[in-house]
N, C-alpha and C positions, 0 to 999 in steps of 0.2 A: 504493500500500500504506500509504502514508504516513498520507494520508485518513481510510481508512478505519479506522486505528487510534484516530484522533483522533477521530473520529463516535463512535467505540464507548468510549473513555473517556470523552467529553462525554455519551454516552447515563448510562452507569454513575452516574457523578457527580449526576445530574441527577436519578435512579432512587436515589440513595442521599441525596437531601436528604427525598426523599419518604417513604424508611424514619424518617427520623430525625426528622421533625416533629413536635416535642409540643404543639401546639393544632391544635383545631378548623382555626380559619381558617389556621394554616401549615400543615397537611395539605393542606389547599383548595388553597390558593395553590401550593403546591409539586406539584401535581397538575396546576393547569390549565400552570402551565411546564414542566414534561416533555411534554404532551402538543400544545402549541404549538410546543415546538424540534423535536419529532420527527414532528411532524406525523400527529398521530392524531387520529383524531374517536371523544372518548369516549360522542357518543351514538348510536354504532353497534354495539349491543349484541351480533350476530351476530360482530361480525368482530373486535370491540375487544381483548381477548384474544388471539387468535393475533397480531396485528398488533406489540403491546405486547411479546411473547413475543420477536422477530423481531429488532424493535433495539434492546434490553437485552439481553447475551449475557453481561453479568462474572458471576463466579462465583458470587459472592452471591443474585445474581437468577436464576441458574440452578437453586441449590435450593431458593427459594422456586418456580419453576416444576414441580419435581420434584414438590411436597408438593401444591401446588393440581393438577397434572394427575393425582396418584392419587385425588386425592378427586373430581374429576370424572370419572374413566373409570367408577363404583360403577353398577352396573346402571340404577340407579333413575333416574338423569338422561335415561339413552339417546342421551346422547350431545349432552344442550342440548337436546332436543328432544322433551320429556315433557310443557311446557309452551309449546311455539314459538307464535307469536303473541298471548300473553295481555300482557295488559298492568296492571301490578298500580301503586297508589297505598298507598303504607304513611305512616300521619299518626303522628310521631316517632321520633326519631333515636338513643334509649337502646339499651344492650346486645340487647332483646326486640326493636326494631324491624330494627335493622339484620341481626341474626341472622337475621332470618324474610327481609329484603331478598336478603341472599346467597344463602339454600336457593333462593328463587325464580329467582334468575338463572340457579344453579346448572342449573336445569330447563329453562333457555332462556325465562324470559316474562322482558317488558320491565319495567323495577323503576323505579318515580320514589319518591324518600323526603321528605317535609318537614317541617321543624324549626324551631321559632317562636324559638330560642334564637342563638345562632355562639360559644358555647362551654363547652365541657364544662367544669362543674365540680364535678360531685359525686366526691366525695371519700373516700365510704364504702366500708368493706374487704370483698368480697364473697370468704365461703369455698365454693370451690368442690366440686363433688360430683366423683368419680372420671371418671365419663361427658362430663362436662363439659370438663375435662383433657384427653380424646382427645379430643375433639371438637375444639376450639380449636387443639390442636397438628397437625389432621391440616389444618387453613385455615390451618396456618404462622405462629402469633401469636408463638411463640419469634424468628421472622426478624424480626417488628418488636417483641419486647421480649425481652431475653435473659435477664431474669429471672423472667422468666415459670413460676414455680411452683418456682425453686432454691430455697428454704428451706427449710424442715423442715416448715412448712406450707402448704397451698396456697390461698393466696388473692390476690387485687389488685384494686385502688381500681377503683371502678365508670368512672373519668376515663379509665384504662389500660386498660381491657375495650373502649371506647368509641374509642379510635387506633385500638386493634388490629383493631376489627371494622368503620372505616369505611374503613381502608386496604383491605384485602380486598373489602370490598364497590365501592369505586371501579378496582379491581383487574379484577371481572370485569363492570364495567360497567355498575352499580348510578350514577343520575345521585340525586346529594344536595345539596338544596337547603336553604340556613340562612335564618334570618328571613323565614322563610313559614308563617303559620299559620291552621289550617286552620277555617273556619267552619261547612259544613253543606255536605250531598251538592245534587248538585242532576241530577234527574231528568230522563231523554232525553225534550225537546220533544213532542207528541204532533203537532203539524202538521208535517214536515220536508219538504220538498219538492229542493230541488237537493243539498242538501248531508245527510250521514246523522252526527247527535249523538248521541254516547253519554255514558252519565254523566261526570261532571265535578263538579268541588269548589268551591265556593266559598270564596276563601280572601283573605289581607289578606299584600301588597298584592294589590289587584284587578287590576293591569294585570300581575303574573309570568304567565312561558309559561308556567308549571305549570295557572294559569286554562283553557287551550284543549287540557288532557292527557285522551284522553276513556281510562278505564278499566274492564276487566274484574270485577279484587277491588277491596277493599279493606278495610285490616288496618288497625285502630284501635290503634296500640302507643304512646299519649300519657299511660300510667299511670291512677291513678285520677280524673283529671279527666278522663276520656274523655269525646272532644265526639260520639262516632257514637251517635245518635237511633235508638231502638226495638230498642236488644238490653238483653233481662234482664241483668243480674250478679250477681255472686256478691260477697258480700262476707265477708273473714274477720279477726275484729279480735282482736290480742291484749291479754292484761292488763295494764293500767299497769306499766309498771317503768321504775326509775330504772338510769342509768347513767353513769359516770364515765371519759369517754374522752382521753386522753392523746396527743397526735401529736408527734413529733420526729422529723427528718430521719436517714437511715440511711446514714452516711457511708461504709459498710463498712471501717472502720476492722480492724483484725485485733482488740482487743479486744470489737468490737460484733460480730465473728461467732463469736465463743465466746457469746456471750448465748442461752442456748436461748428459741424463738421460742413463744409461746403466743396462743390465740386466743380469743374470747370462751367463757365457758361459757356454753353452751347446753343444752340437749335432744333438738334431732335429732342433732348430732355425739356428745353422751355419756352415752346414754341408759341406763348400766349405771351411772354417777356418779351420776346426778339417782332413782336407783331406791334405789342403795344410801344416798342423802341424806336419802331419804324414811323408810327404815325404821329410820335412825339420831336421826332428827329428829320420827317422828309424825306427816310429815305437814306438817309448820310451813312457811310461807312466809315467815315473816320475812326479809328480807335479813340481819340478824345472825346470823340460825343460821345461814345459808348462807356467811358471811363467819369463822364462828368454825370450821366444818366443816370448811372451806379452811385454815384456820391450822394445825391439828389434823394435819389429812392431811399439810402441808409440815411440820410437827416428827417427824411421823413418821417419813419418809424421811431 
């Protein structure tokens, strides 16, 4: 009895470095050793998940099990098996890749992601849309960041978007590989005789197993340096503007949570401000009008 308590606190432990990793490669690292002391093979995509489920029981780990099995029992999966046997190649590791990584596994297809980068460092405050908020909390991103959207507004660094969606995604057995970047597709052989090739990637270095991954899709999510040949795009470019951004650490001090929290002014979020600016203003884009409007509006309050 003794053991086994001791197995199941060393699992916990081991399961709770891996919540708590904040880089890229300590997420890595603390991933490949839970799954070496407990003896999983995370590229077993079918089984990795219930398995992981099995010897992680502390209670913690239990309600993040609770949140990911309600969002895998949703019609649309069928049960892992909407997508069983597809085997998909996603080129970048950003919040759009790895989200699209997880729906897929979600589906039951085989997920390989790769990332020409080993760490996240973009930095940028991403406000989030309502939809967006369930979506995230229903894949448990509060169990790996707990302040995950407490403030008065809802936003976090694209760096925090990026733990939280590569944990989950090595969770349900999405394999993510770093400093692999991807050069051009390279098309199924036309002579095959013993052996049957399917596409495959050409990528740097040329000797990673990811070189001999033969796949069904593939999802170009490397932003607008997209390397995939012969799809149209769309391009949408906004108008210069300047901006003055200010970062300091958030001690949560008791007087830094009386600081009401504010977000950029925009136009999608305050589309009744930027209306009534216009018809106070004529129209002017200056930044000074817009900065005196602002002044105007806080003495008035």
């Amino acid at each position: 009895m003794g053991e086994i308590e001791e197995e199941r606190d060393n699992a916990g432990k081991l399961f709770e470095n891996f919540v708590q990793a904040s880089t890229c490669k300590g997420t890595l690292q603390a991933f490949n050793v839970l799954c070496r002391q407990l003896d999983l093979d995370p590229l077993d995509n079918n089984t990795f998940y219930t398995n992981l489920k099995a010897k992680v029981t502390y209670w913690k780990a239990k309600a993040l099990w609770s949140k990911l099995d309600k969002r895998m029992s949703h019609k649309e999966y069928k049960n892992g098996q909407a997508s069983a046997g597809t085997k998909c190649l996603i080129i970048g590791g950003g919040p759009c890749g790895l989200r699209t990584a997880i729906e897929l596994a979600l589906l039951g297809a085989k997920v390989v992601v790769i990332e020409k980068r080993d760490s996240f460092s973009r930095n940028n405050v991403l406000h989030l849309w309502p939809y967006t908020i369930h979506d995230l909390r229903g894949l448990g991103a509060k169990k790996f960041y707990g302040k995950f959207c407490a403030g008065a507004i809802d936003h976090i660094s694209i760096q925090q978007l990026q733990l939280i969606l590569l944990k989950v995604a090595l969770i349900v057995a999405v394999e993510f590989h770093i400093n692999v970047e991807f050069v051009k597709l390279l098309e199924p052989p036309e002579d095959q005789e013993n052996e049957e090739i399917g596409w495959r990637a050409a990528i740097r270095p040329s000797d990673h197993p990811v070189a001999n991954f033969d796949f069904d899709v593939v999802v170009g999510a490397d932003g607008r340096r997209n390397t995939l040949e012969g799809f149209r795009r769309k391009e949408f470019r906004g108008k210069l503007a300047i901006a003055i951004t200010a970062n300091f650490i958030n001690r949560n001090t008791t007087a830094e949570a009386k600081v009401e929290e504010i977000s950029g002014v925009a136009f999608i979020f305050n589309q009744k401000f930027f209306l009534d600016l216009k018809e106070e203003t004529g129209g002017a884009t200056v930044r000074l009008n817009i900065q005196l409007s602002l002044t105007e509006r806080a003495q008035r309050k």
